[in-house]
VORODO-311148 format. One record per atom (N, C-alpha, C): residue number from 0; residue in three letters; chain; atom name; x negated, z negated, y. Coordinates in steps of 0.1 Angstrom, whole numbers, plus 5000, padded with zeros to 4 digits. Atoms other than C-alpha are relative to their C-alpha. Layout:
(NUM; "ALA"; "A"; "CA"; (X; Z; Y)) ...
END
This chain:
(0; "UNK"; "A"; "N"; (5004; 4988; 5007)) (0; "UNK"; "A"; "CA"; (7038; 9687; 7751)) (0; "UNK"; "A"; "C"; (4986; 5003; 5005)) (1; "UNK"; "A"; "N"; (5012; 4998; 4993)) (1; "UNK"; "A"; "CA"; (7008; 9694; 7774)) (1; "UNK"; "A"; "C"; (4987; 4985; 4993)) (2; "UNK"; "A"; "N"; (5006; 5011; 5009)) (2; "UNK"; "A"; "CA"; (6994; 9656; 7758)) (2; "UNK"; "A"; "C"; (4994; 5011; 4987)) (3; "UNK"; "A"; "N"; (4997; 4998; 5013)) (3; "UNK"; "A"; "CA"; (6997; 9673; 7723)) (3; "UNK"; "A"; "C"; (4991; 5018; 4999)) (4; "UNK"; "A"; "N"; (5007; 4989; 4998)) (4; "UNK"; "A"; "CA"; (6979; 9709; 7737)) (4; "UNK"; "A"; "C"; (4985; 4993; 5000)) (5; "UNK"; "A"; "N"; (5013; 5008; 4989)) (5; "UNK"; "A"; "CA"; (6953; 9686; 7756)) (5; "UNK"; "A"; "C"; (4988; 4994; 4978)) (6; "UNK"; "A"; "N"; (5003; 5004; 5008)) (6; "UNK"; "A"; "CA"; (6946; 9668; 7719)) (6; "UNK"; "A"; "C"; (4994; 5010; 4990)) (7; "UNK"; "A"; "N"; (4998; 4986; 5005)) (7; "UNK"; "A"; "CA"; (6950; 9704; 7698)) (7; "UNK"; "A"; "C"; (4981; 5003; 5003)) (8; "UNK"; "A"; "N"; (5016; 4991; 4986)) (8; "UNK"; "A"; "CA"; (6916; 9719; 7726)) (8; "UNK"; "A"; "C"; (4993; 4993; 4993)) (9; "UNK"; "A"; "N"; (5009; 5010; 4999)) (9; "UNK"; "A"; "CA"; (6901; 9684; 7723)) (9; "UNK"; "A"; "C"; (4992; 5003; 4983)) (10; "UNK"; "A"; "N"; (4998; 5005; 5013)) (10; "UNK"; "A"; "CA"; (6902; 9683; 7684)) (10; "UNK"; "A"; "C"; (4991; 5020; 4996)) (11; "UNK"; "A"; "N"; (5010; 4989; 5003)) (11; "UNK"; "A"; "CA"; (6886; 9723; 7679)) (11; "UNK"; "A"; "C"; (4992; 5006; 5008)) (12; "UNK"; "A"; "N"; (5017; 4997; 4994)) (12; "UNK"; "A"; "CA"; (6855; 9721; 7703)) (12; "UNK"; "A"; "C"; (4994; 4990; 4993)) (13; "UNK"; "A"; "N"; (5010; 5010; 5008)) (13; "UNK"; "A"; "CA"; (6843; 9695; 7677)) (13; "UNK"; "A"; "C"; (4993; 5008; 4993)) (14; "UNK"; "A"; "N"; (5013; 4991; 5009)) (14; "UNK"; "A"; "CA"; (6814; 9702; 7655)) (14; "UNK"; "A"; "C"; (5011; 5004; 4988)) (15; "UNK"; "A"; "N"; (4996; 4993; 5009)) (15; "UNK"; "A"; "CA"; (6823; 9718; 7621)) (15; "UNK"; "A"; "C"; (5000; 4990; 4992)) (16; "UNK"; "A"; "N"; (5006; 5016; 5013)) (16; "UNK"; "A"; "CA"; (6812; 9682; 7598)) (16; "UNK"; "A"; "C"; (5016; 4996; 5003)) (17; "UNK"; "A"; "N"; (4989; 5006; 4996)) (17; "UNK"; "A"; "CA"; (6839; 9666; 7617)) (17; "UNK"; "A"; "C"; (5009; 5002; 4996)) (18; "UNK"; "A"; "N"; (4987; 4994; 5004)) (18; "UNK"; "A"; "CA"; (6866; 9688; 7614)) (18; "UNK"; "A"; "C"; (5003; 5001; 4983)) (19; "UNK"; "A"; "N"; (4996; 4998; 5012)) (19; "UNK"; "A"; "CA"; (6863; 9693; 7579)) (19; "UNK"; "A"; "C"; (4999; 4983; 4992)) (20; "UNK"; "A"; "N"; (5000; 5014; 5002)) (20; "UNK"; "A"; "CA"; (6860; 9655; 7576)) (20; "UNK"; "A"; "C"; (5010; 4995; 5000)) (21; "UNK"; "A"; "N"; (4985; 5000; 4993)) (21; "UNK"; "A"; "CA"; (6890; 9648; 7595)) (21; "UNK"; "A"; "C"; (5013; 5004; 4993)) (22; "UNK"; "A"; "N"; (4985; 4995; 5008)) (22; "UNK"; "A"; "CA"; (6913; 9671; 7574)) (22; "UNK"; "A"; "C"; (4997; 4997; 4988)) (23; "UNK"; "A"; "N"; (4997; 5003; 5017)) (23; "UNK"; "A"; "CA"; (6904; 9664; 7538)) (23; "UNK"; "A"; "C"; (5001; 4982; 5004)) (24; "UNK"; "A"; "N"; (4993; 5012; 5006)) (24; "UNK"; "A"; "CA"; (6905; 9630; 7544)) (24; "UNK"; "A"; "C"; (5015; 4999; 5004)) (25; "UNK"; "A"; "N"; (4990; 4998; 4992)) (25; "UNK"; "A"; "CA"; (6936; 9635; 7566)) (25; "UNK"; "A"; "C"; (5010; 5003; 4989)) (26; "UNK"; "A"; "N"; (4993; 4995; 5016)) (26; "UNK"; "A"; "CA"; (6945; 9656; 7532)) (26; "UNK"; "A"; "C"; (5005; 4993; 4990)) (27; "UNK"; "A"; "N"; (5002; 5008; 5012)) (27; "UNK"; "A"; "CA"; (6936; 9629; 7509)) (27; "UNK"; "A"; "C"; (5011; 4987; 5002)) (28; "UNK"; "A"; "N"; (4993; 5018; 5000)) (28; "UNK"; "A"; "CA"; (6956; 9599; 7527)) (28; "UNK"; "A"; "C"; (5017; 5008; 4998)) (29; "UNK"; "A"; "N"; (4981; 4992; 5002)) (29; "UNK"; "A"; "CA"; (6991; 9625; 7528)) (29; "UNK"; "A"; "C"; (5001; 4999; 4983)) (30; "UNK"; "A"; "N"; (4997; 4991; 5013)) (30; "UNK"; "A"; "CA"; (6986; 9636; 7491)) (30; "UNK"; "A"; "C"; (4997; 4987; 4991)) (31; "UNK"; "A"; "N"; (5007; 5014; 5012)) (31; "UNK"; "A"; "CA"; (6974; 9597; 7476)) (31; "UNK"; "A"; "C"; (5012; 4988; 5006)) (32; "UNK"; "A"; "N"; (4989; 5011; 5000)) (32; "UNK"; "A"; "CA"; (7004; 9581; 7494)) (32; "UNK"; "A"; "C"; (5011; 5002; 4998)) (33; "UNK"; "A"; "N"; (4993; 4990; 5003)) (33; "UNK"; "A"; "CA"; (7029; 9607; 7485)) (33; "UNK"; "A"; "C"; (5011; 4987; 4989)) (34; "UNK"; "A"; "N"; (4993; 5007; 5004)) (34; "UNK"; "A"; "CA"; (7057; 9590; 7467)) (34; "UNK"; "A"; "C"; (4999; 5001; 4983)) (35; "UNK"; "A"; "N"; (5006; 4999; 5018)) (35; "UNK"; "A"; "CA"; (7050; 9606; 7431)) (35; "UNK"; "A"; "C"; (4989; 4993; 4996)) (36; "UNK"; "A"; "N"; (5010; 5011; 5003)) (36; "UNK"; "A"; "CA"; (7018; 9584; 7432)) (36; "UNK"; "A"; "C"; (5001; 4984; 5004)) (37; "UNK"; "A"; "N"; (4996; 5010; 4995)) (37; "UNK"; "A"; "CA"; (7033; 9554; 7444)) (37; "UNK"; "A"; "C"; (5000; 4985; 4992)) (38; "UNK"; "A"; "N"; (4998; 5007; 5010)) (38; "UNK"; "A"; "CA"; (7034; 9535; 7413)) (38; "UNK"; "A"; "C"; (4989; 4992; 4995)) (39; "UNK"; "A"; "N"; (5011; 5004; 5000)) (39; "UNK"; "A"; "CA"; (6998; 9534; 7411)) (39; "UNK"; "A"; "C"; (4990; 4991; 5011)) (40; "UNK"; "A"; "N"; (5006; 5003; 4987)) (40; "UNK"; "A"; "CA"; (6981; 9509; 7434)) (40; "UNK"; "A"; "C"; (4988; 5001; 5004)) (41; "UNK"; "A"; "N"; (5013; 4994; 4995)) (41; "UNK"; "A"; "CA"; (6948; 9520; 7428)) (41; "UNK"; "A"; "C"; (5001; 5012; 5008)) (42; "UNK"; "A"; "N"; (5002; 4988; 4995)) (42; "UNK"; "A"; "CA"; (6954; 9556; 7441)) (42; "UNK"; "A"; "C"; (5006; 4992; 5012)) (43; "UNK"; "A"; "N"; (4998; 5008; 4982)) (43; "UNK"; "A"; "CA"; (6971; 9537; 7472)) (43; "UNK"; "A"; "C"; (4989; 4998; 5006)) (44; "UNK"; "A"; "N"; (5012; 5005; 4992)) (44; "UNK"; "A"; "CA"; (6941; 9524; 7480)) (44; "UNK"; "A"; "C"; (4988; 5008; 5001)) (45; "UNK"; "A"; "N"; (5013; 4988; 4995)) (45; "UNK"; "A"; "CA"; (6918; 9557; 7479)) (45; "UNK"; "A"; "C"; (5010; 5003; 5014)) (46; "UNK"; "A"; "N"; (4994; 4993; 4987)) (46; "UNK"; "A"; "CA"; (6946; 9567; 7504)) (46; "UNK"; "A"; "C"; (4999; 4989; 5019)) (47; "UNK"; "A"; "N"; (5005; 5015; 4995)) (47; "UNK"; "A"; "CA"; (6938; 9532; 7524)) (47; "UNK"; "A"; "C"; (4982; 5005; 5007)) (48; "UNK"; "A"; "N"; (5014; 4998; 4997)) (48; "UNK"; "A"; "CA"; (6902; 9539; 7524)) (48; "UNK"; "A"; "C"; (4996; 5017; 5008)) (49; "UNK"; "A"; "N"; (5003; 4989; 4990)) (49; "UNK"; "A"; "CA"; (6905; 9575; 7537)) (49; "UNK"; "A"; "C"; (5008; 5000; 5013)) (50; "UNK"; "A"; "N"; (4993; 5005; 4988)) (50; "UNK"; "A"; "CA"; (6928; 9564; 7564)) (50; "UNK"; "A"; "C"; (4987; 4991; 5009)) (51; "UNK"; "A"; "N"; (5014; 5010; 4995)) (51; "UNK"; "A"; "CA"; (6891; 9538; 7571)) (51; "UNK"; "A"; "C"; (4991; 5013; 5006)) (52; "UNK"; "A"; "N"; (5013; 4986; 4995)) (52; "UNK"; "A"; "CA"; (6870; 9568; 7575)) (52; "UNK"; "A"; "C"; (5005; 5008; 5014)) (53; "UNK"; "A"; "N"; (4995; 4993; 4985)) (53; "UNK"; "A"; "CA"; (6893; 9587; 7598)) (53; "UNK"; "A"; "C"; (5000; 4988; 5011)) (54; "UNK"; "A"; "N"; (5003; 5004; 4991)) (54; "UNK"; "A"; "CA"; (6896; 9557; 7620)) (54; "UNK"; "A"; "C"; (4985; 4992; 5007)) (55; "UNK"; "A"; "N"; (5018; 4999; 4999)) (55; "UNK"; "A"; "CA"; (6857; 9548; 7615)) (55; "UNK"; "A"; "C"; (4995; 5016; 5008)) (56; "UNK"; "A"; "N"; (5006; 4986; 4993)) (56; "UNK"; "A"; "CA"; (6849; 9586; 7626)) (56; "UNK"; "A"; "C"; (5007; 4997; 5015)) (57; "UNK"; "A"; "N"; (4996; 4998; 4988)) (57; "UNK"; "A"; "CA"; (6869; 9585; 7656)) (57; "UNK"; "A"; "C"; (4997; 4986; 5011)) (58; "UNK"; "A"; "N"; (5007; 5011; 4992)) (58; "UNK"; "A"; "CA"; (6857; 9548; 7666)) (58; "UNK"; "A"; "C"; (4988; 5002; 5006)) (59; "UNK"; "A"; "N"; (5013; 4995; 5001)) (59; "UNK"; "A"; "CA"; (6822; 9564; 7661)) (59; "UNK"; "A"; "C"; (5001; 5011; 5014)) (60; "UNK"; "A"; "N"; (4998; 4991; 4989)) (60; "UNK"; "A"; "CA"; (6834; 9590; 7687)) (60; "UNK"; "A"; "C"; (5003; 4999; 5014)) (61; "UNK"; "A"; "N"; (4995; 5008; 4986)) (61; "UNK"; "A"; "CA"; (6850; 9571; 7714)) (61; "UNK"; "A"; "C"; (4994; 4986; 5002)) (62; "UNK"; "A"; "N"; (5006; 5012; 5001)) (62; "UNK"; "A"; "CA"; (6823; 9544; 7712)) (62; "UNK"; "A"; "C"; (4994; 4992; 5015)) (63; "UNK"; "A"; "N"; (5002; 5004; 4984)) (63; "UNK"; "A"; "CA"; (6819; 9541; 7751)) (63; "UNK"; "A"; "C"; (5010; 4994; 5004)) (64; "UNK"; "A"; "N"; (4986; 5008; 5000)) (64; "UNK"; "A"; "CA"; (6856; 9531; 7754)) (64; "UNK"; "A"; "C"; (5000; 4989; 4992)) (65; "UNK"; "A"; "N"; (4999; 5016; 5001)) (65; "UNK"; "A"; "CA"; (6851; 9492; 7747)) (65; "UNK"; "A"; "C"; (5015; 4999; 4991)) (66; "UNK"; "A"; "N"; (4990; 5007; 5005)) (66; "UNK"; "A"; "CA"; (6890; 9485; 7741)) (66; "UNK"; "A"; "C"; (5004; 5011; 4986)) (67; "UNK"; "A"; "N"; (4994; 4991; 5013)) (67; "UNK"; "A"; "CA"; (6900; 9521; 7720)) (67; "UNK"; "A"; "C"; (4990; 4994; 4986)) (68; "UNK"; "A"; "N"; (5010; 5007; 5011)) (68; "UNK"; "A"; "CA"; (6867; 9511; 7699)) (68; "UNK"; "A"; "C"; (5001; 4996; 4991)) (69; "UNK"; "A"; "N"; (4992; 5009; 5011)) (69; "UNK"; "A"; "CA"; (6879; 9480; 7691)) (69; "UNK"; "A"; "C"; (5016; 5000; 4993)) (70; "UNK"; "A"; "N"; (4988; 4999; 5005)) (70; "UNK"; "A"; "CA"; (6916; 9489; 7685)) (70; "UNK"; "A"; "C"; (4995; 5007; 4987)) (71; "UNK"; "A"; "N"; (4996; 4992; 5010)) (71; "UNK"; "A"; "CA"; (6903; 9518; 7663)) (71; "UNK"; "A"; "C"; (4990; 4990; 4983)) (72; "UNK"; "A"; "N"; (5008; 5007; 5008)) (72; "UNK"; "A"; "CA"; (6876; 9494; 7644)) (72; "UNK"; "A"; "C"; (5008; 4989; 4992)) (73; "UNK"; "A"; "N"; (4991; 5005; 5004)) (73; "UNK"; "A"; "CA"; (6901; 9469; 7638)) (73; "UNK"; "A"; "C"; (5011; 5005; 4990)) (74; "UNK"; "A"; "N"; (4995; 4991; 5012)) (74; "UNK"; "A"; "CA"; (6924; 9495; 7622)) (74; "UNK"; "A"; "C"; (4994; 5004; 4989)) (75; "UNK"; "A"; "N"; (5010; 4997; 5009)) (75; "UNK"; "A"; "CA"; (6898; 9505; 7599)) (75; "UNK"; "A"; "C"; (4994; 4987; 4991)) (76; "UNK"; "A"; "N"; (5003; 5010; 5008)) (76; "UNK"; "A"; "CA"; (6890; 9469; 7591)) (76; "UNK"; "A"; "C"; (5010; 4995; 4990)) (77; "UNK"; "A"; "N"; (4986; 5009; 5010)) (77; "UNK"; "A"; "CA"; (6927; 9461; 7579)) (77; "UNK"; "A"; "C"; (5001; 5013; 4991)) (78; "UNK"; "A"; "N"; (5000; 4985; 5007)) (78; "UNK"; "A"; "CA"; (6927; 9498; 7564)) (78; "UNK"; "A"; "C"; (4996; 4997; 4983)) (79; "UNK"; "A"; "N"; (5007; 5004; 5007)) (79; "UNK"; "A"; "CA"; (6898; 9482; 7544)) (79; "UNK"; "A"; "C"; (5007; 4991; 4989)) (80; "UNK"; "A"; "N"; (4994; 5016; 5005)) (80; "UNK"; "A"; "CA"; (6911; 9448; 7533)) (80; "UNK"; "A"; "C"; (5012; 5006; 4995)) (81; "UNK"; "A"; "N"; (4985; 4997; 5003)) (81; "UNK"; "A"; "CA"; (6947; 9464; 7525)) (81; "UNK"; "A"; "C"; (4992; 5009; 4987)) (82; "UNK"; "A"; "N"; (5011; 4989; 5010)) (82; "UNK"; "A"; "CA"; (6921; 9491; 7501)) (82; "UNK"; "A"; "C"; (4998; 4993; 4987)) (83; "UNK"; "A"; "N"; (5007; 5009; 5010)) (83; "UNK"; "A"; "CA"; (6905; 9465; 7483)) (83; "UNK"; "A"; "C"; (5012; 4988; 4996)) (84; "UNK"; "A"; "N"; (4987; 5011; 5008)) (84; "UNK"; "A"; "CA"; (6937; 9439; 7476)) (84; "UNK"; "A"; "C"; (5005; 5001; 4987)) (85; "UNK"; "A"; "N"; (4995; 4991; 5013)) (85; "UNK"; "A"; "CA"; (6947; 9458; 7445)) (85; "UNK"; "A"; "C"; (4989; 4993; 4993)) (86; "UNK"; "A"; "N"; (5009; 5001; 5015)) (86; "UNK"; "A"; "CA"; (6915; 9448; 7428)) (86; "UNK"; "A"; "C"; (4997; 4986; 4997)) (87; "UNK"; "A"; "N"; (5005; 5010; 4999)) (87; "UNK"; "A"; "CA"; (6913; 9413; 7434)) (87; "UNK"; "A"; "C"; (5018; 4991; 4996)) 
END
């Protein structure tokens, strides 16, 4: 619980860009992978690519931590590639 406080604090002394970054795409990947849109695999893949940004911003953030970095860069690569499969 105290984790989950700790994260909460961390997450609103951010700038204002951020935060409103963070939740609409945050918004966008809940409401584009939602099961009424499921059918479509283009709208999957906006929900793909906003899932890239959030882990791009936060890579961008914790960019002194070497291994998070790359875990979160990696996530964002396959985010990618899983995005773009539908069109190919």
């Amino acid at each position: 619980m105290d984790r989950i406080k700790f994260m909460v604090k961390a997450f609103m002394i951010e700038a204002i860009w951020f935060k409103v970054l963070i939740l609409s795409m945050f918004f966008i990947t809940i409401v584009f992978s939602s099961s009424a849109l499921s059918n479509n695999p283009y709208l999957e893949s906006v929900s793909k690519l906003a899932a890239a940004v959030i882990f791009i911003a936060y890579s961008l953030k914790v960019r002194n931590n070497r291994i998070i970095f790359s875990i979160l860069t990696l996530l964002a690569a396959v985010s990618i590639v899983l995005a773009i499969r539908p069109f190919f």
